[in-house]
Structures are given as structure tokens and as C-alpha cells.
C-alpha positions in Angstrom: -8.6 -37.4 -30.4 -11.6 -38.2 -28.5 -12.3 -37.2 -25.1 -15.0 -36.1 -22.4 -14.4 -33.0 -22.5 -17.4 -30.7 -25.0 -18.2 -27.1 -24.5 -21.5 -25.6 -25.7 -23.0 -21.8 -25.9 -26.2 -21.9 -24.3 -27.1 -18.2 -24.9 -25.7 -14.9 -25.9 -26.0 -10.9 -24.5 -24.2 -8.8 -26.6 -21.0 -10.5 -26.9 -21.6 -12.1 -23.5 -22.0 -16.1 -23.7 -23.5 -18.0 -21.2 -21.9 -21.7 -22.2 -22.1 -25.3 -20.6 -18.5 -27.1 -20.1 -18.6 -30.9 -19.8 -15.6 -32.8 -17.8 -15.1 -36.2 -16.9 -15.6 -34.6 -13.4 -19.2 -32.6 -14.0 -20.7 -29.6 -15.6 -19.1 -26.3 -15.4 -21.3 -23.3 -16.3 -20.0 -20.6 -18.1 -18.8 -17.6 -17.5 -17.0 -19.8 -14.2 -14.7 -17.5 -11.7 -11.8 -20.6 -10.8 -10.8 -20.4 -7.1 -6.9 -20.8 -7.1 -6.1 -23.8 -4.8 -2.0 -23.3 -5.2 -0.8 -26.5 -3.6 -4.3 -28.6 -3.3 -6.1 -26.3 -1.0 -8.2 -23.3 -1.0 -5.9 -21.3 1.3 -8.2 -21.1 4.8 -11.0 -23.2 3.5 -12.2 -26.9 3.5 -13.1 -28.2 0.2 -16.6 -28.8 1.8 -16.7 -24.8 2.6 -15.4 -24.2 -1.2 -17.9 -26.8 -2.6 -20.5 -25.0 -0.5 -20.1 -21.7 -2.1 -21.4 -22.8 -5.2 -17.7 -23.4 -6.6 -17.9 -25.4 -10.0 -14.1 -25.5 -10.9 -10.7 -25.2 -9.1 -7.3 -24.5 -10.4 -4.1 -25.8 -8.9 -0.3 -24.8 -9.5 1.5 -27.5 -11.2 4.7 -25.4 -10.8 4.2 -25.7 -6.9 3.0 -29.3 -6.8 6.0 -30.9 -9.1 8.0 -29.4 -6.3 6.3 -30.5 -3.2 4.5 -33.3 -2.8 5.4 -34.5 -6.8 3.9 -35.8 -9.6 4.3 -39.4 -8.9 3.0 -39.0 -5.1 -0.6 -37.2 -6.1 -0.9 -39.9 -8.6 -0.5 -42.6 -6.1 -3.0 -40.9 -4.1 -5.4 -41.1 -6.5 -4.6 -38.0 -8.7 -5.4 -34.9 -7.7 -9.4 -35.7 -7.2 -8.4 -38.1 -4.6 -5.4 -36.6 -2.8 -7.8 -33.4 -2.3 -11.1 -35.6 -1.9 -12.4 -32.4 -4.5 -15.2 -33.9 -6.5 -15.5 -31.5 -9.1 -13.6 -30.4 -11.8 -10.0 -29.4 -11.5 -7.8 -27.1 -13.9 -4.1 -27.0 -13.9 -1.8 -24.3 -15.1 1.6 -25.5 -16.8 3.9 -23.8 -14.3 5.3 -21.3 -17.3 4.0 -18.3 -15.4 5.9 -19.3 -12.1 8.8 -20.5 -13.4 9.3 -17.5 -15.9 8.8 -15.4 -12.8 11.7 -16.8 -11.1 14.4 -14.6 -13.4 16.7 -15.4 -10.9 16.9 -19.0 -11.0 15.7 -19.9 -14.3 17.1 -20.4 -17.8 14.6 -20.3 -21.0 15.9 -21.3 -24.4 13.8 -23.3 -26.9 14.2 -26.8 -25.6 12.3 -25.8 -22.4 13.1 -24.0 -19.3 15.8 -25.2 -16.1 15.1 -23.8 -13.0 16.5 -23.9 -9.1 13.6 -24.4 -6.7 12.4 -21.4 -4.4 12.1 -23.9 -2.0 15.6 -25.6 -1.6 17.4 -24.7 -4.7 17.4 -28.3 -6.4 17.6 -28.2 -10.3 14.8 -29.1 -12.2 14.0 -28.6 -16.2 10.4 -28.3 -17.5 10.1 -29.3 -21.0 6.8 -29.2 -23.0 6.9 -32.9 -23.0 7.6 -32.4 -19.3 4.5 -30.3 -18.6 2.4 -32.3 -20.3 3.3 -35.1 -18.5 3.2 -33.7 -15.0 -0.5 -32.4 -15.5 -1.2 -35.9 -16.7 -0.5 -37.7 -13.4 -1.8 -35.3 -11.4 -5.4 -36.2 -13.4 -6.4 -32.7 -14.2 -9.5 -32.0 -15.9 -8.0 -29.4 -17.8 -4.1 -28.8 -18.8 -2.5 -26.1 -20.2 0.2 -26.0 -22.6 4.0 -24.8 -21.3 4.4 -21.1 -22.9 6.7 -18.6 -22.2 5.5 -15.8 -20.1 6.7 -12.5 -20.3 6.3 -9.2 -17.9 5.2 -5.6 -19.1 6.5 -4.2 -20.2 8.6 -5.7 -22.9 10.2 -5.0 -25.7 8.4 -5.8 -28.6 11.3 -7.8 -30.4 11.2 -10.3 -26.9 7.8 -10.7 -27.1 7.9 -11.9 -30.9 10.2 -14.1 -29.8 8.6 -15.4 -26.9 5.3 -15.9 -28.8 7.3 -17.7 -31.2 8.7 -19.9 -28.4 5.4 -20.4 -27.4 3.5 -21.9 -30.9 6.6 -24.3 -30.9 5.7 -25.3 -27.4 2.2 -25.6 -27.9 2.6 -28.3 -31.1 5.1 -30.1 -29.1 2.4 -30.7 -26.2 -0.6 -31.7 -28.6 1.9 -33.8 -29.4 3.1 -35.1 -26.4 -0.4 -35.3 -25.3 -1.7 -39.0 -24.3 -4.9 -38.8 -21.8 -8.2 -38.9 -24.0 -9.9 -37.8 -20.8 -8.2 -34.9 -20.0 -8.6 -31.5 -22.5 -5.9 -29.7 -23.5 -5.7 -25.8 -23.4 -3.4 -23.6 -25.8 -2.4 -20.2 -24.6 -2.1 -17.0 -26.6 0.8 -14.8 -26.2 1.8 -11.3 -27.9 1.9 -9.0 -25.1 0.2 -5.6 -25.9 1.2 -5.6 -29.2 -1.8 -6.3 -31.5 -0.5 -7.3 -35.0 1.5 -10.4 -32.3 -1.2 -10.7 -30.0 -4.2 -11.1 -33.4 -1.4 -13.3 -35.5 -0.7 -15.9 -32.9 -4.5 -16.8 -31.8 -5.2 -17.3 -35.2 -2.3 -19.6 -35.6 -3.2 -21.2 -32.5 -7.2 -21.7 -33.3 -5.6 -23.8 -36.8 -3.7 -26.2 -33.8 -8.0 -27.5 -32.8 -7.2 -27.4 -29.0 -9.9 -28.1 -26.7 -10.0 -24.5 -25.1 -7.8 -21.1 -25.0 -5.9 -19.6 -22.6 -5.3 -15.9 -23.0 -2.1 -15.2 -21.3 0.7 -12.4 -20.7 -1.9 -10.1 -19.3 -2.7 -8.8 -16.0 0.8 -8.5 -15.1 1.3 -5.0 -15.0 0.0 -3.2 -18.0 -3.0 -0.6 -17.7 -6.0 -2.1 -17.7 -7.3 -0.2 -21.0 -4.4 -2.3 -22.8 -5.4 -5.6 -20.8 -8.8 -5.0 -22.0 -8.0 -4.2 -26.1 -5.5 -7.3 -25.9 -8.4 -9.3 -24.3 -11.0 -8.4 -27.0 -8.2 -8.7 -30.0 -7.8 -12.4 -28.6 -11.4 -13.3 -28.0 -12.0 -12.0 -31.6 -9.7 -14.3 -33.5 -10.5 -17.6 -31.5 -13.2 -20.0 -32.3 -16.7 -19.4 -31.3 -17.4 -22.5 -30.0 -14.0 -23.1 -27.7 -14.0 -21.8 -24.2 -11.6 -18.7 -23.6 -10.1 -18.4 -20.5 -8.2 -15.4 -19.5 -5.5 -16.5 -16.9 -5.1 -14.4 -13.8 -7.2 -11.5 -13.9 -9.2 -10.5 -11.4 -10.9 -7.5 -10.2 -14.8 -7.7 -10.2 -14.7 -4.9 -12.5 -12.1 -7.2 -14.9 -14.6 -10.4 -15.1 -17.8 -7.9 -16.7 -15.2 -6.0 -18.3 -13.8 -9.5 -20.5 -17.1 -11.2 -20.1 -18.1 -8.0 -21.9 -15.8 -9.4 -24.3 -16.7 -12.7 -24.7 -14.2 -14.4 -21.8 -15.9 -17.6 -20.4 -13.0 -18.8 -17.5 -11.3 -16.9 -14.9 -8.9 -17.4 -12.4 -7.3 -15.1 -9.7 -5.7 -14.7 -6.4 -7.0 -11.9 -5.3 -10.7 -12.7 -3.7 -8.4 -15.3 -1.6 -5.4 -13.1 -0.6 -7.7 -9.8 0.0 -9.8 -11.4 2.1 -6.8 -12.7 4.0 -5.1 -9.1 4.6 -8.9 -7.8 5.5 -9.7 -6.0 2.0 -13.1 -7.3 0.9 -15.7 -6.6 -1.8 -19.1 -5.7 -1.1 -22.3 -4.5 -3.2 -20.7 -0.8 -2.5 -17.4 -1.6 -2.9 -14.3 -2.4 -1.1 -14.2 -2.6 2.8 -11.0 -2.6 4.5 -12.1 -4.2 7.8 -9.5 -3.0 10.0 -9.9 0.2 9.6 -11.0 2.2 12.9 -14.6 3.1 12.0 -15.9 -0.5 11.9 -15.2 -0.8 15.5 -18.5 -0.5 16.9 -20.4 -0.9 13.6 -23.3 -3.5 14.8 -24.4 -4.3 10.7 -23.2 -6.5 8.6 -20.2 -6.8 6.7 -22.8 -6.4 3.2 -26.4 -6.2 3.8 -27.4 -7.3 0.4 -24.9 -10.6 0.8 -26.3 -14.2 1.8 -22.7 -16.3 3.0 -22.4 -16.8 6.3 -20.2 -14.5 7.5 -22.6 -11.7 6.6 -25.8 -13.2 7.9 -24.1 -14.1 11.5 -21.1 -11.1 12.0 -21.3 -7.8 13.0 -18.5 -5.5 11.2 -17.5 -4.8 14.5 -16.3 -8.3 15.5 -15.0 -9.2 12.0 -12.9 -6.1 13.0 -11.8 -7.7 16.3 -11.0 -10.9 14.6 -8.1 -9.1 12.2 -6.6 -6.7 14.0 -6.4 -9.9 16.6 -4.6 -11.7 13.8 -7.6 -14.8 14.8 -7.4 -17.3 12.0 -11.0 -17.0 12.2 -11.1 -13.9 10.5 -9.0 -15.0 7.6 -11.4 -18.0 6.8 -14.7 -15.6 7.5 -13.4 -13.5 5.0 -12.6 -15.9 2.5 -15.9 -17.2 2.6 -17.4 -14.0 2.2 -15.1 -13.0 -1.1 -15.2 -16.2 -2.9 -19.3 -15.8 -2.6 -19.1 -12.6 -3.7 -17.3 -13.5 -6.4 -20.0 -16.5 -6.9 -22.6 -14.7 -6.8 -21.0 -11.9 -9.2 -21.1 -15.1 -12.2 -24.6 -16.1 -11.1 -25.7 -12.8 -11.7 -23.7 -12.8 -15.2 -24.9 -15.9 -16.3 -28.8 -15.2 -15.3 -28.3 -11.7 -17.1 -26.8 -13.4 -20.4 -30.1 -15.7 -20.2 -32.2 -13.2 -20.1 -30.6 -10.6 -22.6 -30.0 -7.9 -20.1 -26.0 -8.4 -19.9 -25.3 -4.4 -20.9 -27.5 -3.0 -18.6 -26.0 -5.3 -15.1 -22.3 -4.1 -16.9 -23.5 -0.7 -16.5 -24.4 -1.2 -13.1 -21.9 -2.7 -11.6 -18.7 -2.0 -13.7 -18.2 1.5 -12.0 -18.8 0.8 -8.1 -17.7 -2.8 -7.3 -13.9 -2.0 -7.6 -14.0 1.3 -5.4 -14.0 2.3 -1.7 -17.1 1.0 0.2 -19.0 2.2 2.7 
């Protein structure tokens, strides 16, 4: 099936690839860190601050956005492009993660999964079909296939099952599939077992989707496993696909699995750190509330360009959070989501130039830890 959706490796480091992703909505450079705009928003920004920060590609929740405002209401407002006024490319996730999350108010058997809402308990069922027709009015970019989630850990005779579940799910939404413009994503499953993990992306990469998703991890296991499952995964897709691993996180996580040959991310946790005052810095983490910064005339991270560090002192980013100011949750998104910006500029220029391994072995060890 035809569409306007190509991927390209421009250059390699190692097993580092710095790759070119064309949408119907512009050029996303790869490796690409994906701010996570839930419900059609960067929480705390405008999508002129996002755009600003160099941001190539959001993702948005189709689980949330089926719920509240609705399919058919973002498509009558122009899709998601137009309800948001985001020019640039948008990914959605199928909603599997959310709704297998809900254990409470969810039921999963092969035909697809029926779930009460968190927000007033109404009963919904999300099919593949169903998923695949959701992301389709919302007018995506990028969709992902429904799969079936699990937690760690998990017993190894769920996850086979699950996985199963999954490769069923994913040939009933290439399937279902009718948009020519918008790619389609598949999603390896297998847990942190590797004989699942290796047999189901090869069986996926004979399915031809557009791109991978490389799923089931970051949700509890250690991060030695999330890394072996992340290479296992990487190794067994196609070269010239883009691999996305969904939800992971930590600076130290994107080198780690671009180490690996990872081209997408998408996380949280720059956006809900900086909003409970935990923020990364050339040093490390800072924890802006804490006493010390009180009177600390520098800036936030000397060796940072975004606003907040070339105009605040320490001191009255300090202020702003312990006054619970909604200024200081937007300054310190700003400053995250450039950090993190600025962390897959640096990856990308390092790929180019064949110097990946020695920035990995500069910054793997101090980004995650305590600051200054």
C-alpha cells in the first residue's frame, strides 16, 4: 500500500543510526525524543513553546482522547493537526498500554479488550478494528497497532500468550487499515523472555509494517533486562524500518538503546519531573526545592541555552516551586524538554561524525545522577 510515509539511514556510529523520517506532516530526524502530549497538549506549554524547542514529533494518547473529546469531535475539528493547530508530525499510541493498565475495569480476551472509563465509568470495547479506526480520524501521522501489554513481572506462560494475542491483533489492523497517508506501526511483545521476545519480531518484520514499536518494557524490570530485550528486538527487525521503543526514558536509557540501534522515543518523564521540580542538567539531576538553592544567584545549568537558564537565577526558580507558581512548572518544562532536545542533537551530530561511543561514554554515567 502506498503512502507518504519513507524512512532512510543517513549515517551509522557503531550501531547508532542517524535516519531521516518523511510524513505527510514534515521531516523527522532520527534518533527523535517524542514529547508526550496526553490529551492534545504538552502539559504547561503552548505548542509555539514546544515547536520552539526544536520539537520534530509529538505523541498523543488515543486511549485518553476516544474518551474525552472523541474520535468523531477531533476529526470535525480538522483532525488532530487542526484541533491542536500542531504543524508537525503527530504519533498516536493504540491505547493498549492504558487500557491493559486499568486491571480493574478491563476485560481482555482475543476479540479485543472492554473497559469502564476512569473518568465516569461508561463501557467502551476497543477492538483492533476499533483502534485502527480511532487513530484514523484523529489523522495521526503515525498509528500503532492494539497489542496486549503486560507488567513485570509475568509469568512466562502469560506472556506467550499475550504475545500471541498480540501477532493476531497486529494482522487484523494491517488489515483493517485504510488511510494510504498515515503509516502503520507493529509492536513487539515477549516480556524479558528472549526465545518470545527474538521469535515474535521476526514474525512481525514478515507482516512489512511501516515501523516498530518495541513494547512491554520500561514498566518495571531492571534496566540490564530492558536493555538485553531492547538489543534482542532491534536485532531481529529490519534495517531499514524505524524502531521505536515506547516509553522509556531516562537520559541514560535514550544513549543506552540508541547504543542499540533505537531511532524513536517517547516518555513522560522530562514533562512530569520538571513539574514536581526534578530536572536534568549537564551534571545531573537538580531537585530545585531543595534548601541550598535558596540564595544560589547561577543558573539552573550553565552549559544550557533555553530560556529559563539564560534569564533565572536557581534561587528564584526555587521561590517559584516551593510557591506552587504555575510559572515554575512551565520554566521547568521548557528547560527539560530542551535538555532532552539538545541530548538527540548531540546524538545525531555524533552519529554523523563517527564519534557516537566516545559521547556514550561521556555522558551515560553522570546525566542520570544527583547534580550539583
Amino acid at each position: 500500500m502506498k503512502t507518504s510515509f519513507s524512512f532512510s539511514v543517513r549515517t551509522r556510529s557503531a550501531a547508532a543510526r542517524h535516519g531521516v523520517l518523511k510524513t505527510p506532516h514534515g521531516i523527522v530526524e532520527t534518533p527523535a525524543f517524542m514529547p508526550v502530549a496526553t490529551q492534545g497538549a504538552v502539559k504547561t506549554l503552548t505548542q509555539k513553546q514546544v515547536e520552539e524547542l526544536g520539537t520534530q514529533i509529538v505523541l498523543s494518547n488515543t486511549y485518553h482522547l476516544m474518551l474525552r473529546p472523541g474520535a468523531e469531535r477531533v476529526a470535525s475539528l480538522g483532525g488532530l493537526h487542526g484541533m491542536m493547530a500542531w504543524p508537525k508530525p503527530i504519533l498516536t499510541d493504540s491505547g493498549g498500554f492504558q487500557v491493559a493498565s486499568l486491571a480493574a475495569l478491563r476485560r481482555i480476551d482475543d476479540e479485543g479488550v472492554i473497559f469502564r472509563s476512569h473518568l465516569d465509568g461508561s463501557l467502551h470495547a476497543l477492538s483492533p478494528e476499533k483502534a485502527v479506526e480511532i487513530q484514523e480520524k484523529l489523522g495521526s501521522d503515525i498509528a500503532m497497532v492494539l497489542d496486549e501489554c503486560l507488567l513485570y513481572p509475568s509469568e512466562r506462560d502469560a506472556v506467550q500468550k499475550a504475545t500471541e494475542r498480540t501477532s493476531a491483533w497486529a494482522r487484523r489492523c494491517l488489515k483493517a487499515k485504510s488511510r494510504e497517508e498515515q503509516a502503520l506501526f507493529g509492536i513487539v511483545q515477549g516480556g524479558v523472555y528472549e526465545d518470545i521476545r527474538r521469535d515474535h519480531a521476526k514474525e512481525l518484520a514478515e507482516l512489512d509494517f511501516a515501523g516498530y514499536g518495541i513494547g512491554g518494557l520500561a514498566v518495571g524490570e531492571p534496566k540490564e533486562l530492558t536493555r538485553a530485550m531492547t538489543e534482542i528486538s532491534t536485532t531481529e527487525l529490519p534495517e531499514e524500518r524505524p524502531r521505536y521503543l515506547m516509553g522509556a526514558g531516562t537520559p541514560g536509557d535514550l544513549i543506552e538503546s540508541v547504543a542499540r540501534g533505537v531511532d524513536m522515543f517517547d516518555c513522560v518523564l522530562p514533562t512530569r519531573n520538571a513539574r514536581n521540580g526534578t530536572l536534568f542538567t549537564s551534571t545531573g539531576k537538580v531537585a530545585i526545592k531543595n534548601a541550598r538553592y535558596a540564595d544560589d544567584h547561577g543558573p539552573l545549568d550553565p552549559d544550557c541555552s533555553c530560556y529559563t537558564c539564560g534569564t533565572f537565577s536557581r534561587a528564584y526558580l526555587r521561590h517559584l516551586f516551593v510557591s506552587k507558581e504555575m510559572t515554575a512548572r512551565t520554566l521547568n518544562t521548557i528547560h527539560n524538554l530542551h535538555f532532552y532536545m539538545e541530548l538527540m542533537r548531540r546524538m545525531r551530530r555524533a552519529i554523523e561524525e563517527d564519534r557516537f561511543e566516545t559521547l556514550r561514554k561521556e555522558l551515560s554515567q553522570r546525566l542520570d545522577g544527583p547534580g550539583a
